[in-house]
Backbone bond lengths (Angstrom), bond angles and torsions (degrees), N, CA, C in turn:
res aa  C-N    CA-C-N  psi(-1)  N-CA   C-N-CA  omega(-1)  CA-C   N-CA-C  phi
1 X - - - 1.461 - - 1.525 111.67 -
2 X 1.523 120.40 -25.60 1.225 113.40 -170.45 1.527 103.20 -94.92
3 X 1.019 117.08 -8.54 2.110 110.91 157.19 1.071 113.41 -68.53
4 X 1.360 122.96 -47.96 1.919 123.56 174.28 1.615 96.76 -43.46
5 X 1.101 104.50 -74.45 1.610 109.85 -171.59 1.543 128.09 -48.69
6 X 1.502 130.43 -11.23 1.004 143.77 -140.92 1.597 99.12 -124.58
7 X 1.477 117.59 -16.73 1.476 132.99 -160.90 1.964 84.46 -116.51
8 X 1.449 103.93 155.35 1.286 103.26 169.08 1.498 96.58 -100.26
9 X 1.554 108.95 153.23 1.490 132.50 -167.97 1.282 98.51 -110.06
10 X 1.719 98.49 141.67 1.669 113.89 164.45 2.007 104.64 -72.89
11 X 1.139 104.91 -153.24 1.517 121.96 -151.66 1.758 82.97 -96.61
12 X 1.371 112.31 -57.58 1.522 115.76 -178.54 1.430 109.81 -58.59
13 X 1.227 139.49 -61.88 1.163 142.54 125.27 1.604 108.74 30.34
14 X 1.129 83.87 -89.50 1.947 100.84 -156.51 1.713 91.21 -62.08
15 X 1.649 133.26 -13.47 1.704 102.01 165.56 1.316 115.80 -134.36
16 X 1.416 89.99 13.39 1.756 94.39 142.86 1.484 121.07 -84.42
17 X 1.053 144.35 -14.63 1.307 152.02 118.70 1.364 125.23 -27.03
18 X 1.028 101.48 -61.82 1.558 115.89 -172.93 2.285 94.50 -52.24
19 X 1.431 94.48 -74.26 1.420 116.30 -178.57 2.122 105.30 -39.40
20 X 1.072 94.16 -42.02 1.875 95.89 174.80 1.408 98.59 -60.17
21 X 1.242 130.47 -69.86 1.413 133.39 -150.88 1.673 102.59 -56.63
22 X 1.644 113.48 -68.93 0.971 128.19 179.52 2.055 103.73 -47.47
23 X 0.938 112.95 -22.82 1.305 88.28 -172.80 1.897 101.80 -109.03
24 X 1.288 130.43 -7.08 1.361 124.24 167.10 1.561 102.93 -109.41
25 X 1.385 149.35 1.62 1.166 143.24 150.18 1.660 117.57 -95.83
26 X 1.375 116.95 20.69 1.427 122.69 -146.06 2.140 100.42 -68.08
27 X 1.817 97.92 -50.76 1.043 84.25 176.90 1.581 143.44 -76.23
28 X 1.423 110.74 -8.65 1.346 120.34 179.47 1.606 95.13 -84.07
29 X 1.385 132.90 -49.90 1.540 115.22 164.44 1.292 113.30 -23.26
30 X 1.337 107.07 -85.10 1.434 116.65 -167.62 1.581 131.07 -54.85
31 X 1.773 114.43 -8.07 1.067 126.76 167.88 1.654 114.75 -74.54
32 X 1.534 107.21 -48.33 1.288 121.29 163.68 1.808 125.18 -47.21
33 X 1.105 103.27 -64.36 1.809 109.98 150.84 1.360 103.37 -27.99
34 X 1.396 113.31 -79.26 1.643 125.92 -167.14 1.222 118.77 -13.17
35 X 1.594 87.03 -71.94 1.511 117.70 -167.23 1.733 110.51 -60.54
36 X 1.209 116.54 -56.64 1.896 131.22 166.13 1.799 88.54 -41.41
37 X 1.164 122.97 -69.28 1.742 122.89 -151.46 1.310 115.80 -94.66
38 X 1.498 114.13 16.06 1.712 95.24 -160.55 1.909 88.46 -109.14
39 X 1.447 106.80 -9.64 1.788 105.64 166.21 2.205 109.07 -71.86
40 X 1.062 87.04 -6.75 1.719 87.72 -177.97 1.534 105.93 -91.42
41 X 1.509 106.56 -57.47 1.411 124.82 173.50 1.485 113.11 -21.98
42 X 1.944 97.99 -72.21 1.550 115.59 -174.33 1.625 112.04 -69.31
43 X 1.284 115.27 -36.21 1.926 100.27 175.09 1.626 110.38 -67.17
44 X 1.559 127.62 -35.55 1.111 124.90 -155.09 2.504 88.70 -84.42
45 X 1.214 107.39 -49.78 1.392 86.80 162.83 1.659 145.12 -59.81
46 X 1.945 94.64 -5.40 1.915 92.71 -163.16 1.797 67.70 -96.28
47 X 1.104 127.44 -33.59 1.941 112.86 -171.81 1.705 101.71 -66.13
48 X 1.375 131.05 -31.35 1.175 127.39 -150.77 2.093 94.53 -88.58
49 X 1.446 89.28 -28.10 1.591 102.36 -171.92 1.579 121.33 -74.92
50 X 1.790 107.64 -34.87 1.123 127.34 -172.52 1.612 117.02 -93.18
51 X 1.774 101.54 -22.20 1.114 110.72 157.24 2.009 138.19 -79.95
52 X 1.451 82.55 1.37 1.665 108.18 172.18 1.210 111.86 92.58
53 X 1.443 127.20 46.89 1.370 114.13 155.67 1.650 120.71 -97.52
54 X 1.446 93.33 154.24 1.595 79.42 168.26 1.525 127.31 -88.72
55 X 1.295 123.25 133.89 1.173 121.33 157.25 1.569 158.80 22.11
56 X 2.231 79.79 -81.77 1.576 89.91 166.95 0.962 116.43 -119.92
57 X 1.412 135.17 -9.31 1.595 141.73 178.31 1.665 97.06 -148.38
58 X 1.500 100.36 134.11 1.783 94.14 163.49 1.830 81.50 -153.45
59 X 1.421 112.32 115.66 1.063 132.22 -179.57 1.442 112.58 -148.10
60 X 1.321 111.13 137.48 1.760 116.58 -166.78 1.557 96.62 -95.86
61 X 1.594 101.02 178.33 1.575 91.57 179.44 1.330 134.40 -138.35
62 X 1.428 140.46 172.47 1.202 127.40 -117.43 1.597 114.65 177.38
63 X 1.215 128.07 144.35 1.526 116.22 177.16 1.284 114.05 -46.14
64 X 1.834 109.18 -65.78 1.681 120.39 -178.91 1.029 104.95 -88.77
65 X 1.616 113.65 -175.98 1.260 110.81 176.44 1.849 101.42 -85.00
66 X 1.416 108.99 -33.96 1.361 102.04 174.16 1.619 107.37 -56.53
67 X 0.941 126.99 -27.13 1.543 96.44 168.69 1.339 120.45 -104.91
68 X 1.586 113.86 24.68 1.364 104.63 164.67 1.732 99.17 -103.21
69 X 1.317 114.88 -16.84 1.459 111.88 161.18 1.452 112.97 -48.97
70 X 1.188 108.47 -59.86 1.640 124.98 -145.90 1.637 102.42 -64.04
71 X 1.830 106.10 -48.79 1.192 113.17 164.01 1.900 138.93 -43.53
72 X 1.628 93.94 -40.74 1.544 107.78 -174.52 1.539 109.46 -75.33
73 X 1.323 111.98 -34.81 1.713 117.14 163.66 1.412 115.89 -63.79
74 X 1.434 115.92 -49.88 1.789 98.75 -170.07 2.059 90.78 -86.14
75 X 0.936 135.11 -13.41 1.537 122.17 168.64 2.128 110.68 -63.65
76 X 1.004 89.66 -49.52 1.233 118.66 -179.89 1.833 105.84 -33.49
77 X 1.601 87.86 -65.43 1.580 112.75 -168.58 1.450 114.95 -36.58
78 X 1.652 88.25 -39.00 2.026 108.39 -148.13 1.683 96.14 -110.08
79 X 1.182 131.61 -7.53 1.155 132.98 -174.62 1.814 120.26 -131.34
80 X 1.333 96.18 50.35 2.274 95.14 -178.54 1.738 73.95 -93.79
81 X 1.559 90.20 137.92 1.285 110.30 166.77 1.942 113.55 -75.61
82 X 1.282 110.96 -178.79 1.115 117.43 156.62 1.803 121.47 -50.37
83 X 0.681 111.20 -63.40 1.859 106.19 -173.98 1.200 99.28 -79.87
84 X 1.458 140.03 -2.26 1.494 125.05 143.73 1.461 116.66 -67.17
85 X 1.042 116.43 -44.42 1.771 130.58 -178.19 1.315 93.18 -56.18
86 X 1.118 131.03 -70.02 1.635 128.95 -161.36 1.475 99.25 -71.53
87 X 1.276 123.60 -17.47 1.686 120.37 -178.31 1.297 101.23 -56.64
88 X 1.241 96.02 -54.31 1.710 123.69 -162.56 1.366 106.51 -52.23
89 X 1.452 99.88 -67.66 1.661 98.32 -169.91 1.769 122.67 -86.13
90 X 1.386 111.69 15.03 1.201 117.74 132.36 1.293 155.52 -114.29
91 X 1.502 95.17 23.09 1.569 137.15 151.71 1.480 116.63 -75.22
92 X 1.218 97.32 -25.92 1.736 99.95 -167.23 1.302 87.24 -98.97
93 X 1.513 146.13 -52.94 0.854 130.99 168.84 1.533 154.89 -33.75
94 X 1.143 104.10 -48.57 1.273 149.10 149.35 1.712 102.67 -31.00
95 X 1.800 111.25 -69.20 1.070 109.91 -177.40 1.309 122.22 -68.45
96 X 1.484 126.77 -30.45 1.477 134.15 -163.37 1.949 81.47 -74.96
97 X 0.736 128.83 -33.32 1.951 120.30 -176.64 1.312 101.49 -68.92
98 X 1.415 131.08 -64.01 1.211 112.21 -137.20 1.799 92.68 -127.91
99 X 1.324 122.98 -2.66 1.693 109.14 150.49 1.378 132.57 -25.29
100 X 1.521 106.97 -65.71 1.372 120.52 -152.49 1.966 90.53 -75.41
101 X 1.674 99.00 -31.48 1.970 90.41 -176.08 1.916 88.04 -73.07
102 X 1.108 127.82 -7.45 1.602 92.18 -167.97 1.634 89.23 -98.99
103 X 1.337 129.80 -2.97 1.474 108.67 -176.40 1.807 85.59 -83.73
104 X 1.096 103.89 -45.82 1.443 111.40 169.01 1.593 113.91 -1.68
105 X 1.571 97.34 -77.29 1.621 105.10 179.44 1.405 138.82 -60.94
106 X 1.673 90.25 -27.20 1.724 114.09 173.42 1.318 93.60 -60.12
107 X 1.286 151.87 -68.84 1.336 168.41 -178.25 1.473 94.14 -32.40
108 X 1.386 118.75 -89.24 1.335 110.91 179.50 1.514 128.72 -34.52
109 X 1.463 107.67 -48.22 1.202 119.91 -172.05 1.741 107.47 -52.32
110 X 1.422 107.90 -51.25 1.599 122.25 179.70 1.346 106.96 -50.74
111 X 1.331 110.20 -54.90 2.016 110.84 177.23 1.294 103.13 -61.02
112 X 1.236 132.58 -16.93 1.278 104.05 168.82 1.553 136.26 -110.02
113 X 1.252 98.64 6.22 1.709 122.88 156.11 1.667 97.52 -80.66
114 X 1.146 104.83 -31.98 1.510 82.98 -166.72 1.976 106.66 -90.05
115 X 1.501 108.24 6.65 1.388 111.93 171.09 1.432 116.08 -114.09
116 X 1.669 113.63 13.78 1.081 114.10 -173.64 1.200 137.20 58.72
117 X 1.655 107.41 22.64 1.467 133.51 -164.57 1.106 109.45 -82.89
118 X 1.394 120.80 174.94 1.447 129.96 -172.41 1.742 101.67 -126.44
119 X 1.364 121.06 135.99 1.257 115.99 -160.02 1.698 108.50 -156.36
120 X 1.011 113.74 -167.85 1.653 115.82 -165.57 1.459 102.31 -160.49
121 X 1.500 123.51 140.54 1.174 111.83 -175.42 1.949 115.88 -74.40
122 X 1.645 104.02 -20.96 1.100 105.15 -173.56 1.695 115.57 -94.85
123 X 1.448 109.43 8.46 1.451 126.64 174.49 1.460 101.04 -86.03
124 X 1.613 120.39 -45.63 1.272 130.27 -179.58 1.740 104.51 -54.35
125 X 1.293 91.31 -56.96 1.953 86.05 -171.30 1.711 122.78 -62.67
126 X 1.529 91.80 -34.49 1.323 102.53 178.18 2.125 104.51 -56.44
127 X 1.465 102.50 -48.79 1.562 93.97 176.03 1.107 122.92 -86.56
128 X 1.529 138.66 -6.01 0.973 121.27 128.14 2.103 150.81 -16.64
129 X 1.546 80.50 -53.34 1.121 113.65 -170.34 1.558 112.51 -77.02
130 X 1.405 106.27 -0.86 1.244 111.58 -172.35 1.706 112.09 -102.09
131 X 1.207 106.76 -12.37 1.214 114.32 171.89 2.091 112.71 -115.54
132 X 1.428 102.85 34.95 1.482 106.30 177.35 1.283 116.90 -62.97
133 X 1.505 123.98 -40.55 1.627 106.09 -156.67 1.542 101.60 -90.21
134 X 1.971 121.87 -13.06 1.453 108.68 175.99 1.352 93.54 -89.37
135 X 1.364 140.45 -39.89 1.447 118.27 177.20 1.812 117.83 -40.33
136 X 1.411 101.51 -50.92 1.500 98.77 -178.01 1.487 130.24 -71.28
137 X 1.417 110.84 -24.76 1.163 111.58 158.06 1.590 140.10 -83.18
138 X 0.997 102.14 12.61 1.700 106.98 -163.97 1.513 89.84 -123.91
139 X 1.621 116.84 -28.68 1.694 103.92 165.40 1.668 113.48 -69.84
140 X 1.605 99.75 -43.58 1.368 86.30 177.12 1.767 129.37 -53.57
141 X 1.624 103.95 -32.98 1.699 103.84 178.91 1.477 88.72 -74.32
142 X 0.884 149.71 -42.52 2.030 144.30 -172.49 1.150 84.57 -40.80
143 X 1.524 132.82 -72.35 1.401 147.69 -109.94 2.150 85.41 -97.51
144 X 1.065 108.63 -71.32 1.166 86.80 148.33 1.524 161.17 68.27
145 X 1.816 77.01 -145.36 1.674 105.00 143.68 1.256 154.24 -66.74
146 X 1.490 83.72 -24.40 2.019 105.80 162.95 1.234 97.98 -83.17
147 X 1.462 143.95 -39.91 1.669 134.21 169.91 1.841 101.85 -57.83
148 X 0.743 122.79 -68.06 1.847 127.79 167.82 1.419 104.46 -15.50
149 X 1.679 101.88 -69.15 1.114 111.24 -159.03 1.859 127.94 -77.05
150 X 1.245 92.49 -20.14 1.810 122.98 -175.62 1.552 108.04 -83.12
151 X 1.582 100.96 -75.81 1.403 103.31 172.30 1.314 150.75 -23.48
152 X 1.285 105.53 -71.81 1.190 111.71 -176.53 2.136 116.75 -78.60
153 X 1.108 119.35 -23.55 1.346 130.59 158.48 1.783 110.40 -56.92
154 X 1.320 107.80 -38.52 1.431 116.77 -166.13 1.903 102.87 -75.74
155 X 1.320 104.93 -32.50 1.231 118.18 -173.03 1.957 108.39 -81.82
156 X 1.354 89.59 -34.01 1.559 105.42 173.72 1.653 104.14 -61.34
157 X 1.225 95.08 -60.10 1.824 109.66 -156.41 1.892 89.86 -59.07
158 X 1.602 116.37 -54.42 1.180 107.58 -166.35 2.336 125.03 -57.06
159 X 1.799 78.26 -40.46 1.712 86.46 161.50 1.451 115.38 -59.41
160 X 1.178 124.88 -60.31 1.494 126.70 -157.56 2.041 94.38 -53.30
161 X 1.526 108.74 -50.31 1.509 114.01 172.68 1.174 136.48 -47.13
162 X 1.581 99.19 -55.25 1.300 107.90 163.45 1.539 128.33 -53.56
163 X 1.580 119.10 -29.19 1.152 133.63 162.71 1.627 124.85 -58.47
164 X 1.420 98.55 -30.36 1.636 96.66 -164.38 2.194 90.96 -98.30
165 X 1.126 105.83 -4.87 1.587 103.17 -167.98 1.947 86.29 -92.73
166 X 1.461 125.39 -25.34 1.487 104.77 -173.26 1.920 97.03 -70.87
167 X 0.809 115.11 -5.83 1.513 117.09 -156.54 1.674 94.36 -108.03
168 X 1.260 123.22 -51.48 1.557 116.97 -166.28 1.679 88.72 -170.87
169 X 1.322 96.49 97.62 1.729 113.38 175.75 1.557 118.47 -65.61
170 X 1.426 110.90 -6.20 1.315 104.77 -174.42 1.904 93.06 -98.57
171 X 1.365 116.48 -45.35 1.262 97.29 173.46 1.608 129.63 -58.28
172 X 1.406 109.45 -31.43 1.805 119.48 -178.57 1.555 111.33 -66.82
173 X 1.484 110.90 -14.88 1.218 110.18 -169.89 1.330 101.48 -91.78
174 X 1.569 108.60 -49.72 1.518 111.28 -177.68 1.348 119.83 -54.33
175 X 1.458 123.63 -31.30 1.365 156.83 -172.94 1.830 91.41 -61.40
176 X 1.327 107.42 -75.27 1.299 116.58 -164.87 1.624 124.89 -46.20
177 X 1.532 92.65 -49.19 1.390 120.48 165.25 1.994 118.33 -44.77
178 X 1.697 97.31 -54.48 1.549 85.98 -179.75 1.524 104.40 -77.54
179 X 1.260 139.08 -13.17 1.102 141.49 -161.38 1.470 97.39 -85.58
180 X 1.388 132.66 -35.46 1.143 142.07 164.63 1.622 110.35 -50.44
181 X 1.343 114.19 -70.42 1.216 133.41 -176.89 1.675 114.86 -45.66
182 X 1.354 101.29 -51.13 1.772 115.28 170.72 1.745 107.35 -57.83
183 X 1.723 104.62 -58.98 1.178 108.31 -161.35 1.733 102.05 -58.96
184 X 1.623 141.06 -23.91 0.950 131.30 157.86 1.357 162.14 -47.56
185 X 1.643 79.10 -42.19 1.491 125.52 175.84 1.755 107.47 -53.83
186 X 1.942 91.45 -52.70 1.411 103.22 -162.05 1.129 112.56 -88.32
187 X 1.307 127.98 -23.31 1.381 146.31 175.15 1.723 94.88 -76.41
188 X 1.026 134.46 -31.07 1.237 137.29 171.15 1.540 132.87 -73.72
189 X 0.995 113.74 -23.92 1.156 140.99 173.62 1.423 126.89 -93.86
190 X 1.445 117.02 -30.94 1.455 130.70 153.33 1.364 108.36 -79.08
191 X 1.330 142.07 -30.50 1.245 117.09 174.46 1.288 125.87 -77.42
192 X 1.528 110.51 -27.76 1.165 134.22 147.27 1.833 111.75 -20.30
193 X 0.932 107.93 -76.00 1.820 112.87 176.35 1.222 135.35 -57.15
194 X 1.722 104.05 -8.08 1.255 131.49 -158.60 1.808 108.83 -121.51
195 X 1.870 92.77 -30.40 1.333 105.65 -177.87 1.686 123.09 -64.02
196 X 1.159 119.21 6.94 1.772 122.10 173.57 1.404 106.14 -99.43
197 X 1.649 118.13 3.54 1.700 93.58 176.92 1.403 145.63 -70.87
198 X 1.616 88.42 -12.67 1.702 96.29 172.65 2.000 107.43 -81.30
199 X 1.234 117.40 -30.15 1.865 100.21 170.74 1.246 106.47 -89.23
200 X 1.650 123.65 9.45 1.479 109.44 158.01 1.409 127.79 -93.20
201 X 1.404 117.98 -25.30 1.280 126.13 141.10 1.350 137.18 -60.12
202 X 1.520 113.17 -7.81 1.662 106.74 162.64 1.243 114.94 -107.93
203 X 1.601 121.85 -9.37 1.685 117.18 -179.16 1.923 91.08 -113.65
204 X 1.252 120.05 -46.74 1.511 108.83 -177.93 1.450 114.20 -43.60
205 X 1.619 90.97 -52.17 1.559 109.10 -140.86 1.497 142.01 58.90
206 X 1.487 105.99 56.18 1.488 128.32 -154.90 1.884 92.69 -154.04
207 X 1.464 84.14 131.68 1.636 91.73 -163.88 1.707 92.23 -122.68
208 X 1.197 144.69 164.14 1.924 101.77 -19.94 1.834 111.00 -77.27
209 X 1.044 116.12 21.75 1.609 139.00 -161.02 1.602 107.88 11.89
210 X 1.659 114.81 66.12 0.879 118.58 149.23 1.651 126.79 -88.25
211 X 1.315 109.68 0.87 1.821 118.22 159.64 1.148 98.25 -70.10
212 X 1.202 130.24 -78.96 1.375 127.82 -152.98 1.770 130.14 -68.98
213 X 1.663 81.50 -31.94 1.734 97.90 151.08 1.702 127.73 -45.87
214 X 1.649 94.90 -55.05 1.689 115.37 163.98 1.772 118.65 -53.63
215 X 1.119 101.95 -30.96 1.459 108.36 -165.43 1.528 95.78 -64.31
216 X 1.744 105.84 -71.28 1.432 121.43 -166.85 1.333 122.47 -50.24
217 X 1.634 113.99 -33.20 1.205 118.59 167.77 1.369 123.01 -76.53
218 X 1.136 120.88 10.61 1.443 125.83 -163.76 1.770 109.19 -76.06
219 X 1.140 147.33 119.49 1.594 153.52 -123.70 1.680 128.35 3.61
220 X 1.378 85.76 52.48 1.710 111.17 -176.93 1.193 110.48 -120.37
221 X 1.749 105.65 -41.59 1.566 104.08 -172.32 1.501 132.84 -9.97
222 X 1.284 94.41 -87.89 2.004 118.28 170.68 1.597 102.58 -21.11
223 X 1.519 131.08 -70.88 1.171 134.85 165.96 0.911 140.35 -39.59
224 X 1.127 121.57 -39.67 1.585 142.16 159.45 1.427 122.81 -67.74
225 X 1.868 97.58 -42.83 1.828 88.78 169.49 1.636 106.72 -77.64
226 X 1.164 125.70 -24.83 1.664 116.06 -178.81 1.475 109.38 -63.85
227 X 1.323 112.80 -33.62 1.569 105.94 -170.08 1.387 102.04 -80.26
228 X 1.177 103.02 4.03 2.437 102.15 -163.26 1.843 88.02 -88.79
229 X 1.671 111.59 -52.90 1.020 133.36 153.32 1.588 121.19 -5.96
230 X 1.040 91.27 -76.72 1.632 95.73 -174.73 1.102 126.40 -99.28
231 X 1.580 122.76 -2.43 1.428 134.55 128.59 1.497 119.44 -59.71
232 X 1.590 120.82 -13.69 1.268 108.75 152.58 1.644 143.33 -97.57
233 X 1.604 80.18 -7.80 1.670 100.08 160.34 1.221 129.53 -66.98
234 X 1.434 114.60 -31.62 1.547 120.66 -170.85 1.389 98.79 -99.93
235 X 1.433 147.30 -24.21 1.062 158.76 178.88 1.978 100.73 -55.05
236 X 1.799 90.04 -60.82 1.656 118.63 -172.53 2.128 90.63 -48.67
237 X 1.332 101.95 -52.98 1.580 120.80 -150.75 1.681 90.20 -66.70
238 X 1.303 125.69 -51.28 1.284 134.36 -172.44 2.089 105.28 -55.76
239 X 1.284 108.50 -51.73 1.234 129.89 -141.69 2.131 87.59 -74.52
240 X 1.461 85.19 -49.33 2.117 96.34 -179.44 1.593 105.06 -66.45
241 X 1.359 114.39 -34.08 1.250 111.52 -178.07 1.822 118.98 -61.53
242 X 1.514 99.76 -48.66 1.333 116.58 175.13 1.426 115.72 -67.56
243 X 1.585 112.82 -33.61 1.077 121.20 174.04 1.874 116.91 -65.71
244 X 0.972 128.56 -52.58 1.177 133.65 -177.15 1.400 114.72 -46.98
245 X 1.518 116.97 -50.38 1.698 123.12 174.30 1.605 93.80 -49.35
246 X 1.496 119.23 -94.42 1.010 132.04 -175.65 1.397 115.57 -6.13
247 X 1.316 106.34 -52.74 1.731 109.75 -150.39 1.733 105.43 -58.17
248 X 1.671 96.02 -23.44 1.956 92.46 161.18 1.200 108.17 -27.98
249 X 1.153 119.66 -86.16 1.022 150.97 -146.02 1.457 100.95 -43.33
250 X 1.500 120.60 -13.14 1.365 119.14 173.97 1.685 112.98 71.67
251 X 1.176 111.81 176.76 1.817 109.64 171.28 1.239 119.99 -87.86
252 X 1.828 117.63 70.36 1.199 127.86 -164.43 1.748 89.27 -103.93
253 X 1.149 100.18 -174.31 1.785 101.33 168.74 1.386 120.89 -89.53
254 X 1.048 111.47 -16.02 1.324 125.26 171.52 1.485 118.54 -61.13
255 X 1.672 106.47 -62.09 1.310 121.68 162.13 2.097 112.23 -39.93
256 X 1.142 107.17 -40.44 1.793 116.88 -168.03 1.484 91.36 -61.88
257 X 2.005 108.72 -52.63 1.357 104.57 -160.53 1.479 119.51 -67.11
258 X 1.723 111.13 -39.59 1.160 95.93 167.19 1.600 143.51 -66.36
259 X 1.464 104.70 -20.54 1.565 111.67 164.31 1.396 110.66 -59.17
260 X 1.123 134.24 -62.77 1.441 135.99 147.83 1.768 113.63 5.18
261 X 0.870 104.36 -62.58 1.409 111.84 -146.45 1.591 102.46 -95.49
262 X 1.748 102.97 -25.37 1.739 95.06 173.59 1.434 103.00 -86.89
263 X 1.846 108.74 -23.17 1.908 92.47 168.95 1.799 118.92 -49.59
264 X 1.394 92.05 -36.76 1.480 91.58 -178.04 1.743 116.92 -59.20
265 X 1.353 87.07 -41.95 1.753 94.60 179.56 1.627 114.96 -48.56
266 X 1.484 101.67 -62.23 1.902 110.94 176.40 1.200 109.08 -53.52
267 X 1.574 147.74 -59.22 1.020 168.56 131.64 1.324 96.67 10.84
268 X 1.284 121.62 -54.56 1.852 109.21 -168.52 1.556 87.82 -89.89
269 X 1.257 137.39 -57.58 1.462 134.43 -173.62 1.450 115.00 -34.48
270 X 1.609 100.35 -48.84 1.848 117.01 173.83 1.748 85.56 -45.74
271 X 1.422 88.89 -107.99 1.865 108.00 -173.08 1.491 123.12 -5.22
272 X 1.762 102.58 -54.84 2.050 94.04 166.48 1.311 99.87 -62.94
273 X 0.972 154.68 -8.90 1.572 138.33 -153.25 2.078 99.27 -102.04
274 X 1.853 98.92 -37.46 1.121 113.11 178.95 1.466 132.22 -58.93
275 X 1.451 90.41 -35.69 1.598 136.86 -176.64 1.456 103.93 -56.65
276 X 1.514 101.53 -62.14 1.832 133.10 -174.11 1.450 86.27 -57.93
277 X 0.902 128.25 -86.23 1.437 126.95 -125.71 1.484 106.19 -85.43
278 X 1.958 113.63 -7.81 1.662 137.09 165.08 1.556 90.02 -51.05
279 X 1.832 111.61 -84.54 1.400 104.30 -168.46 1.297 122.93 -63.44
280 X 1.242 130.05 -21.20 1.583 133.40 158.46 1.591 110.03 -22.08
281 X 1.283 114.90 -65.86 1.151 145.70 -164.45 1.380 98.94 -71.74
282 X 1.299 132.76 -74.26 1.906 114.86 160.64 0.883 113.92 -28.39
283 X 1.270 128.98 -80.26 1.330 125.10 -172.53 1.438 133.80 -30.69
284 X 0.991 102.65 -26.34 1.741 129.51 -170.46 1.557 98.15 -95.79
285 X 1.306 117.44 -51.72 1.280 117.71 171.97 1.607 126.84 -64.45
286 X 1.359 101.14 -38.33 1.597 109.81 163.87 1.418 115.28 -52.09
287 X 1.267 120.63 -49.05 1.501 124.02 -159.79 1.751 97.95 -84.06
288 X 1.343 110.67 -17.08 1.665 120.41 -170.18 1.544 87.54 -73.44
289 X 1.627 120.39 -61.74 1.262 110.42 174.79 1.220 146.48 -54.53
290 X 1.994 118.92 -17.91 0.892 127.72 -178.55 1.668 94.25 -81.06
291 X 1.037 128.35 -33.57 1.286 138.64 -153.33 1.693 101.40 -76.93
292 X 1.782 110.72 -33.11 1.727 104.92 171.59 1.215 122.08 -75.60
293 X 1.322 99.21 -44.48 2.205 108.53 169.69 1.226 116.72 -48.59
294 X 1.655 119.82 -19.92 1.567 117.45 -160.36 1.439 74.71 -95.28
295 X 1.331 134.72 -58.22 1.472 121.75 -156.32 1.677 113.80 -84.30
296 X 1.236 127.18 -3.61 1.213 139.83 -179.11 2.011 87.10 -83.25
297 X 1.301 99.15 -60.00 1.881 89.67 -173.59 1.497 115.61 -60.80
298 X 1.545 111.67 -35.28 1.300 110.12 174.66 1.580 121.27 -40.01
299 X 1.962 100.80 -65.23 1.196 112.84 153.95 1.295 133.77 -33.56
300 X 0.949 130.41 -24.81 1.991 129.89 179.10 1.576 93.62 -92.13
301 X 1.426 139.67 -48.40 1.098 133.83 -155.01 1.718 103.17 -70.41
């Protein structure tokens, strides 16, 4: 494994890699996930439970079943009780702490498949854990800046659209659409440059390591956002697939837990993929550097 890793990878490469790891390290990933997400899992079901759902089916009712679907979602929407609300938002809480340490560990965990190391899942968390308060704070300034940066353009782009659709709906629409498409692209592409700060804060140790994040990505971008891309396609593709069976199941708790648990699934698939294409990117950068010293000495001689 540590020759794959040691060579820089094409595009095919980087998730055929990705797809090996995730599928012969699958269960120690997903134990690691577990363990970080399964305190979110269980409060957001004892609120969903205590607030009166059922279990194994909670579906409203209806001629078809599509409209006993259709019904249980928009009822759903307008009616989370109290101990769902507080489920929720100490679910969300919960996650904004200790996310960024569990991609954290995925990260570690990968460097050390990829050093042929010997490791422990509770050695991983423990070092993880050692870099919690700059992990958490440097997502929160990220987090942020993508609100800074998202928002207020989004609010722009939607007025300026909405304006040109009271006037001629076929242009406001078309309008909206590329504005969508751009606003992704570009918003995609900057996070992209920005996206290595959490393995630059656990191997640099330099916070919020959006320099060094910038550095590595530096004429990679494009590549890196396509592969983020289509690790978010199959993630998206996995998530509707799983989703569709389920959605029987109505907005029971059952239904919550299993969505839960395939986020966890994509989520680790994402992260090795994140992982991959982190050391990709050293590697590439290492050899970029060996490659100036050789021609810088050439040059003096």
């Amino acid at each position: 494994m540590k020759e794959i890793f040691d060579k820089p990878k094409r595009f095919g490469e980087i998730l055929d890699l990705t797809f090996q790891i995730s599928k012969r390290h699958f269960s120690k990933l997903f134990l690691l996930l577990l363990i970080f997400m399964a305190p979110v899992i269980v409060i957001q079901a004892i609120g969903q439970i205590i607030g009166g759902r059922n279990f194994l089916t909670d579906i409203s009712g209806g001629k078809t079943v599509f409209d006993q679907i259709l019904n249980t979602y928009d009822q759903t929407t307008l009616s989370l009780s109290n101990s769902e609300m507080i489920g929720l938002t100490v679910s969300y809480i919960l996650m904004i702490l200790f996310y960024p340490v569990a991609i954290a560990a995925i990260v570690l965990l990968v460097k050390k498949i990829k050093e042929s190391s010997d490791y422990t899942i509770g050695g991983l968390i423990k070092q993880a854990f050692t870099r919690f308060w700059p992990l958490l704070w440097s997502t929160l300034l990220i987090g942020l800046m993508a609100f800074g940066i998202i928002f207020f353009p989004l609010v722009l782009g939607i007025a300026i659209g909405s304006l040109f659709i009271v006037f001629n709906p076929i242009l406001g629409g078309i309008l909206i659409v590329l504005f969508s498409i751009g606003g992704f692209i570009g918003v995609g592409l900057l996070f992209t440059r920005w996206g290595f700060y959490l393995p630059a804060l656990l191997f640099d140790r330099v916070a919020p390591g959006l320099t060094a994040s910038w550095r590595l990505t530096k004429g990679r971008t494009w590549k890196i956002f396509g592969i983020y891309v289509v690790l978010m396609i199959i993630s998206t593709i996995v998530s509707l697939g799983v989703d569709s069976i389920a959605v029987l199941l109505g907005q029971s708790v059952l239904y919550t837990i299993i969505t839960n648990l395939v986020t966890l699934i994509t989520t680790l698939f994402a992260t090795v993929g994140y992982a991959v294409v982190y050391f990709d990117a050293v590697t590439r950068n290492t050899a970029g550097d060996l490659k100036d010293m050789i021609d810088t000495y050439q040059e003096q001689q």
